[in-house]
Backbone bond lengths (Angstrom), bond angles and torsions (degrees), N, CA, C in turn:
res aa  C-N    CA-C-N  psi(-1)  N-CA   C-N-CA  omega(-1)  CA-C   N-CA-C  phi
1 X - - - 1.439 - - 1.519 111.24 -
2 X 1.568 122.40 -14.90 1.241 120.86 -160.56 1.628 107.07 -87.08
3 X 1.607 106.83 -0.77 1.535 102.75 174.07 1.669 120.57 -92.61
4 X 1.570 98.92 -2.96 1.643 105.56 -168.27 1.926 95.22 -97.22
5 X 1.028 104.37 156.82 1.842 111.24 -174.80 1.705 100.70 -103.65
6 X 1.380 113.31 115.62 1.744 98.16 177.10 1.769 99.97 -133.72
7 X 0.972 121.50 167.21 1.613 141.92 -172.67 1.584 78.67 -65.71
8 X 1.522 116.32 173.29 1.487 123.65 147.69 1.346 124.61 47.49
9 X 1.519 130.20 175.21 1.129 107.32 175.50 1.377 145.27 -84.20
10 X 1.475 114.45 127.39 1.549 115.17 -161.39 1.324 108.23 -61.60
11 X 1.145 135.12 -10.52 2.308 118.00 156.33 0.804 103.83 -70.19
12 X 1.682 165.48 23.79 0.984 133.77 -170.95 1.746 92.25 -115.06
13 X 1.192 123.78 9.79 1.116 115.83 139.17 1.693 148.62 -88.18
14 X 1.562 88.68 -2.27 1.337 99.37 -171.27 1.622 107.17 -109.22
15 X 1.102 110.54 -18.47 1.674 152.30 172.98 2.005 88.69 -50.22
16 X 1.826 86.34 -82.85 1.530 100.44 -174.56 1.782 121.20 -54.55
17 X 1.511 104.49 -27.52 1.795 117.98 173.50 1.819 105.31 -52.19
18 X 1.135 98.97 -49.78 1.158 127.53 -163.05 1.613 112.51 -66.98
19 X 0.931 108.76 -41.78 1.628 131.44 -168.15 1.740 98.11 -90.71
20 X 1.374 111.45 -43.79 1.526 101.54 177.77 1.965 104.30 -71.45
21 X 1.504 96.79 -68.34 1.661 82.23 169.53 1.527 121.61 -29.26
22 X 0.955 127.13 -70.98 1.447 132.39 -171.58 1.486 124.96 -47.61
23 X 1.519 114.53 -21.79 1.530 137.80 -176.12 1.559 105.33 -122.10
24 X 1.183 126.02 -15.99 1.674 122.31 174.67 1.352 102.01 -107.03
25 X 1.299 119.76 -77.84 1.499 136.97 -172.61 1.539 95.75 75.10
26 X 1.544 127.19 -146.54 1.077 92.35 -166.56 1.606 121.33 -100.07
27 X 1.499 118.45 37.70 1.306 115.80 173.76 1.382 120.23 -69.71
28 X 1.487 131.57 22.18 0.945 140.32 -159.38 1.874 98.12 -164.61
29 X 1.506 99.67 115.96 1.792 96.82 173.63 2.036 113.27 -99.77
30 X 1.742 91.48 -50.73 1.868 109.18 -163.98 1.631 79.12 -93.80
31 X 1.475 89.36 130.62 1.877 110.51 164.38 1.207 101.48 -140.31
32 X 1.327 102.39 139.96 1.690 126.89 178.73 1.648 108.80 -106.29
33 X 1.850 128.51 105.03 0.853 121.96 163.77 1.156 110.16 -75.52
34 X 1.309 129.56 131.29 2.023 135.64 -161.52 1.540 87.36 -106.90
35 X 1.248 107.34 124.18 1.475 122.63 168.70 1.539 106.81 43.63
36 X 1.100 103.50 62.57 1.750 122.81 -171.19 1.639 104.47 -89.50
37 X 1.114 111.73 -4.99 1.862 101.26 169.50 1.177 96.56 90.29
38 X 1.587 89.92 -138.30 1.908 122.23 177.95 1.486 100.41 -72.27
39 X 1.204 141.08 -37.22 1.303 140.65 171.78 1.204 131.25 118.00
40 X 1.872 117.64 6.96 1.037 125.72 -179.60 1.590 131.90 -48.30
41 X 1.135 125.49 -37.04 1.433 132.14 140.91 1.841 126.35 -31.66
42 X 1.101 106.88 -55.40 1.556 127.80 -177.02 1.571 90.83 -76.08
43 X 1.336 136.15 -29.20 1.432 127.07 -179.02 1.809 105.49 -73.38
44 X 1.391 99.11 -43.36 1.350 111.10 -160.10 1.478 121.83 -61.73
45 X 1.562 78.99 -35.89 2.067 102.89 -177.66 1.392 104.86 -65.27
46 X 1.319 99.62 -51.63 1.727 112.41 175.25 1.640 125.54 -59.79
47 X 0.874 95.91 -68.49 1.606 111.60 171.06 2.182 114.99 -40.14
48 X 1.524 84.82 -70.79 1.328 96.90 -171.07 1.432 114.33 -89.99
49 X 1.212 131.24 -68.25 1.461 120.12 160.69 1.613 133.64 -56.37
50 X 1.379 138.31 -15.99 1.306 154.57 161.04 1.694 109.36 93.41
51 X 1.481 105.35 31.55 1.650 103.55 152.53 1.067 139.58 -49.78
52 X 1.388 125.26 167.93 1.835 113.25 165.83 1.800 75.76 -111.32
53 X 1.056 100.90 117.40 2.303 100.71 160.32 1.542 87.36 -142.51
54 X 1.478 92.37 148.19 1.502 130.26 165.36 1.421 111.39 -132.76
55 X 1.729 101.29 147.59 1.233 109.48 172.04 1.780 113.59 -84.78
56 X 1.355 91.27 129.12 1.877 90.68 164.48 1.322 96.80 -93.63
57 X 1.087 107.35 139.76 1.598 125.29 176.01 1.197 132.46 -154.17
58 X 1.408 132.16 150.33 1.611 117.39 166.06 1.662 108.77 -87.62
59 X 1.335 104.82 -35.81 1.218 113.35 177.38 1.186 139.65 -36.68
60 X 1.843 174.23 136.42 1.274 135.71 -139.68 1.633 89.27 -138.97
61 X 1.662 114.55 12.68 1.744 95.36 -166.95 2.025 81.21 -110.97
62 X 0.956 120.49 151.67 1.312 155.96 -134.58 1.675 104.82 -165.21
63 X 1.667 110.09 125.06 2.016 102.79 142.34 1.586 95.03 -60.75
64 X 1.493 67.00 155.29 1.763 98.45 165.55 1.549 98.89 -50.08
65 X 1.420 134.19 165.40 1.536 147.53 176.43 1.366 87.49 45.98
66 X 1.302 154.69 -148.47 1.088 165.01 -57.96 1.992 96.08 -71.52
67 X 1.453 93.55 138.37 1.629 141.78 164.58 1.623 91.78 -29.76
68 X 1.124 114.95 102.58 2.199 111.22 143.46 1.191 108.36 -129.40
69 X 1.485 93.71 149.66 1.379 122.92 150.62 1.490 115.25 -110.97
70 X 1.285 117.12 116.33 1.375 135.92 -169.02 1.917 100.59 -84.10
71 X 1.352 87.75 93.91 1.921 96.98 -161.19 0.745 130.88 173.99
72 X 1.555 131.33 148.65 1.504 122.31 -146.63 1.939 91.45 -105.37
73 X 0.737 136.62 162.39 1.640 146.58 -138.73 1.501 92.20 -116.20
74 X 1.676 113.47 121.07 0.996 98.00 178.18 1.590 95.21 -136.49
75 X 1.387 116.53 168.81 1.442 123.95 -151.82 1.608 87.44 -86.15
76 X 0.665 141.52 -27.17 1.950 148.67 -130.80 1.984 72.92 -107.99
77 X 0.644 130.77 -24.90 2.014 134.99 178.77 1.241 118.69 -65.75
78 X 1.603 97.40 -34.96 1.730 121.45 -168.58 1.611 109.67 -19.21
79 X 1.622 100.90 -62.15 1.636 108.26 -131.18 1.913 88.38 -93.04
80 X 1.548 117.40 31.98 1.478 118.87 -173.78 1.141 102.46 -113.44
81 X 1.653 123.59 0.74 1.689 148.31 177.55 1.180 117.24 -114.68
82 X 1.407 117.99 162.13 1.250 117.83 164.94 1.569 131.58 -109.38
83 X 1.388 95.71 -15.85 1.138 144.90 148.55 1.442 156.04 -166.53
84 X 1.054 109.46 152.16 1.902 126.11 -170.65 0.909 121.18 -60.34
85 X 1.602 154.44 169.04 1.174 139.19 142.02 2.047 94.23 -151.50
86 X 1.429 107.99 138.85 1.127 133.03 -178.63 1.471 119.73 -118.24
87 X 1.151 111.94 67.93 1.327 89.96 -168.99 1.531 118.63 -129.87
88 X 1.565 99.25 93.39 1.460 126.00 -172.28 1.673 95.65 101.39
89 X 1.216 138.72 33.79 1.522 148.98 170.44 1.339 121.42 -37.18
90 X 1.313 101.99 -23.44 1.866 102.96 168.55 1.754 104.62 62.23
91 X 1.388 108.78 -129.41 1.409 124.63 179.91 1.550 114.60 -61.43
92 X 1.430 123.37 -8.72 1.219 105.10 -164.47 2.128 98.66 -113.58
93 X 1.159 94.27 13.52 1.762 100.62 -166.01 1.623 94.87 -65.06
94 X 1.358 129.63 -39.89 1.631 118.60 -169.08 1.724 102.99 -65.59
95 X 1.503 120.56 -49.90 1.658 125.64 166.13 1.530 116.70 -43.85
96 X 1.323 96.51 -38.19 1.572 110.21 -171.12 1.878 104.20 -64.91
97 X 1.384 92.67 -50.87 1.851 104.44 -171.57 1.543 111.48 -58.05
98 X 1.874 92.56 -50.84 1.963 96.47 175.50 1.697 109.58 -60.44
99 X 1.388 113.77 -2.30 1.733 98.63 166.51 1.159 117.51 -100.84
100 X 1.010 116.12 18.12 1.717 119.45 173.85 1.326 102.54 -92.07
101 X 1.344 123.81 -17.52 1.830 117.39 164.94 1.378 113.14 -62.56
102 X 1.019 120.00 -21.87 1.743 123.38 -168.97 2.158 113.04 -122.03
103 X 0.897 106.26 5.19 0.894 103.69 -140.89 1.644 116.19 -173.28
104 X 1.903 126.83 102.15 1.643 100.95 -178.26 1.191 102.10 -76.81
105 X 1.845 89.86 167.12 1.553 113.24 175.82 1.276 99.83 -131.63
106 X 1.543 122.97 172.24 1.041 135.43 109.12 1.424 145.87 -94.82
107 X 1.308 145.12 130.39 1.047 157.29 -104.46 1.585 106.73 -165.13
108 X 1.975 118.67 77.51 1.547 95.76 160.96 1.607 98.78 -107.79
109 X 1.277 114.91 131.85 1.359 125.79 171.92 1.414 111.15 -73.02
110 X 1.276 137.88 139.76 1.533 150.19 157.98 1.148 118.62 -81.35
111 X 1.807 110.81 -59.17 1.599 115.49 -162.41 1.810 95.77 -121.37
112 X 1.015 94.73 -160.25 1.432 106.49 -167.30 1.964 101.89 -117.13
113 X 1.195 106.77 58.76 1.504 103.77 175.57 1.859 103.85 -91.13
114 X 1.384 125.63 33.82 1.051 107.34 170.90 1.587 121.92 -106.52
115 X 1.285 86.49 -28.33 1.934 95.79 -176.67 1.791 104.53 -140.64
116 X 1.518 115.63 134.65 1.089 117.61 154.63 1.476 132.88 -54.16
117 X 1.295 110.46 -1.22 1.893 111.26 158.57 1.530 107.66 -78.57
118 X 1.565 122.08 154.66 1.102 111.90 175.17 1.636 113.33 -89.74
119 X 1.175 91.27 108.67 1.854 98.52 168.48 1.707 110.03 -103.98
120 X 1.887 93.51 151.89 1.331 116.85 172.63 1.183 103.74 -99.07
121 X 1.243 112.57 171.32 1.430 130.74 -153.30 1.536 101.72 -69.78
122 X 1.279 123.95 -37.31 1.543 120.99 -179.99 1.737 90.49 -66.99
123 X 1.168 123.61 -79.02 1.663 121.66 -176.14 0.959 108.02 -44.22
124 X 1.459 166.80 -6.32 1.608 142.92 130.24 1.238 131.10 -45.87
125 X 1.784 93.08 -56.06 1.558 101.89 176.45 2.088 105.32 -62.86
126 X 1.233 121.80 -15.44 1.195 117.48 176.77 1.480 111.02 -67.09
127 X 1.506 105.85 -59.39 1.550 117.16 174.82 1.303 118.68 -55.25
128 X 1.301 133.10 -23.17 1.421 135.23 179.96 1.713 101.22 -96.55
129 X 1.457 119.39 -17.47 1.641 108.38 159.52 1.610 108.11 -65.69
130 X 1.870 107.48 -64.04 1.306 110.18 -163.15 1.880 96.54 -46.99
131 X 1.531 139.91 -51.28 1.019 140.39 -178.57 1.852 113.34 -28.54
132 X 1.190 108.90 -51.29 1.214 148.37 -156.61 2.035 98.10 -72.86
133 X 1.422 103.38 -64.25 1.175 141.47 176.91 1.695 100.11 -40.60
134 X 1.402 106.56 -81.07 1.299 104.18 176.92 1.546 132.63 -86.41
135 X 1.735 115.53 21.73 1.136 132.91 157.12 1.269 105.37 -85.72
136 X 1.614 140.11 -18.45 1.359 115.99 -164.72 1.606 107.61 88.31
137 X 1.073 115.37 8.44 1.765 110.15 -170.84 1.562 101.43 -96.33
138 X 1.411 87.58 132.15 2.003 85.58 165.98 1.549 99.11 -82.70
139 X 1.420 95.04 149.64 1.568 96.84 -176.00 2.172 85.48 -153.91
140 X 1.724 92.79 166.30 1.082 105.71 170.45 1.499 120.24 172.93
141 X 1.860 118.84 137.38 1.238 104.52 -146.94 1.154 93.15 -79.32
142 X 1.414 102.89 -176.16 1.608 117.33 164.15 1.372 113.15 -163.98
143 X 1.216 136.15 150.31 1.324 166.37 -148.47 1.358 106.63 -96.34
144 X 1.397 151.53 95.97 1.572 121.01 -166.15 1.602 79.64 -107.59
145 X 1.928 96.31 168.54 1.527 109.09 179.90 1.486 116.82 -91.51
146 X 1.017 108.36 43.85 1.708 105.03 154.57 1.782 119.42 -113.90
147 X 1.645 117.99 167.82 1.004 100.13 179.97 1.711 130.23 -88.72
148 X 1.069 139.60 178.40 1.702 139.12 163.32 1.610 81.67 132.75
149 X 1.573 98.61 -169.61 1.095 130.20 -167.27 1.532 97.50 -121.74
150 X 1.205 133.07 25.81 1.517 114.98 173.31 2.267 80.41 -144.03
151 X 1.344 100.59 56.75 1.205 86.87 162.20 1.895 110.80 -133.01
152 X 1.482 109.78 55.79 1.107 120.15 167.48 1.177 128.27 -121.94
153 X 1.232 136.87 115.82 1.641 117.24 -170.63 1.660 98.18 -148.31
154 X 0.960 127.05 -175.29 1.524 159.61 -137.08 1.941 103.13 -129.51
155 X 1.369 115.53 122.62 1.180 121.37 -166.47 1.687 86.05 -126.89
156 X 1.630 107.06 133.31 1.766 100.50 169.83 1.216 106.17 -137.26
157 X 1.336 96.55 178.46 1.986 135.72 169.48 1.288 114.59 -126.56
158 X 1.005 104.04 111.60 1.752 109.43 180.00 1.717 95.99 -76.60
159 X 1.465 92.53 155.30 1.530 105.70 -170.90 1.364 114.78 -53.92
160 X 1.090 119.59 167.27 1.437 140.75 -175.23 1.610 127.64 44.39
């Protein structure tokens, strides 16, 4: 990984590989990395654990081999996964959240694409519980093992 250039810290894809294996195994085959970038995650799942993940993306640059969809992420997509993954989702986190009704996710938020008030990182992850809350979604945070301050997010079960 140390030859590819990424924002933030570069385990937090191997962190997140790791964390889905370890909590799915294989009850889960099709994964959707949501606004997955370059795709290092979607490589990892694939490569190293034996997922099928693709990146949804608008973006068009891609690793070499890894799965895109050249496209902005839309919730109405949900039920073509088995699961979600958000991790640092930017613009697509409100689409991302309405698929946790149909569908788990995980969910670490970066920025504040949920509400035009300015929220901090504790008040998003609040608003994306209360979201959560009155969808019926099991949800629950969690801590992942990489470092920064935007490595907390929300893992779900859509109702029933």
């Amino acid at each position: 990984m140390t030859r590819h250039r990424f924002h933030g810290d570069p385990t937090r894809f191997g962190a997140m590989a790791e964390f889905v294996a370890d909590r799915y195994g294989r009850d889960v085959r099709y994964i959707a990395d949501v606004a997955g970038g370059q795709g290092m995650l979607a490589r990892l799942l694939t490569k190293k654990h034996g997922y099928e993940c693709e990146v949804v993306d608008p973006r068009k640059w891609v690793l070499r081999g890894v799965r895109h969809e050249v496209s902005e992420f839309d919730a109405s997509s949900a039920t073509y996964y088995d699961l979600l993954i958000g991790l640092h989702c930017d613009e697509a986190l409100r689409e991302l959240a309405r698929s946790a009704i149909v569908r788990p996710t995980v969910v670490v938020p970066c920025c504040n694409f949920w509400s035009e008030d300015k929220l901090g990182r504790e008040e998003l992850l609040q608003a994306l519980e209360n979201f959560y809350t009155d969808a019926e979604v099991e949800h629950e945070r969690v801590t992942f093992a990489f470092s920064g301050p935007k490595n907390i997010g929300l893992v779900t079960s859509p109702p029933g």
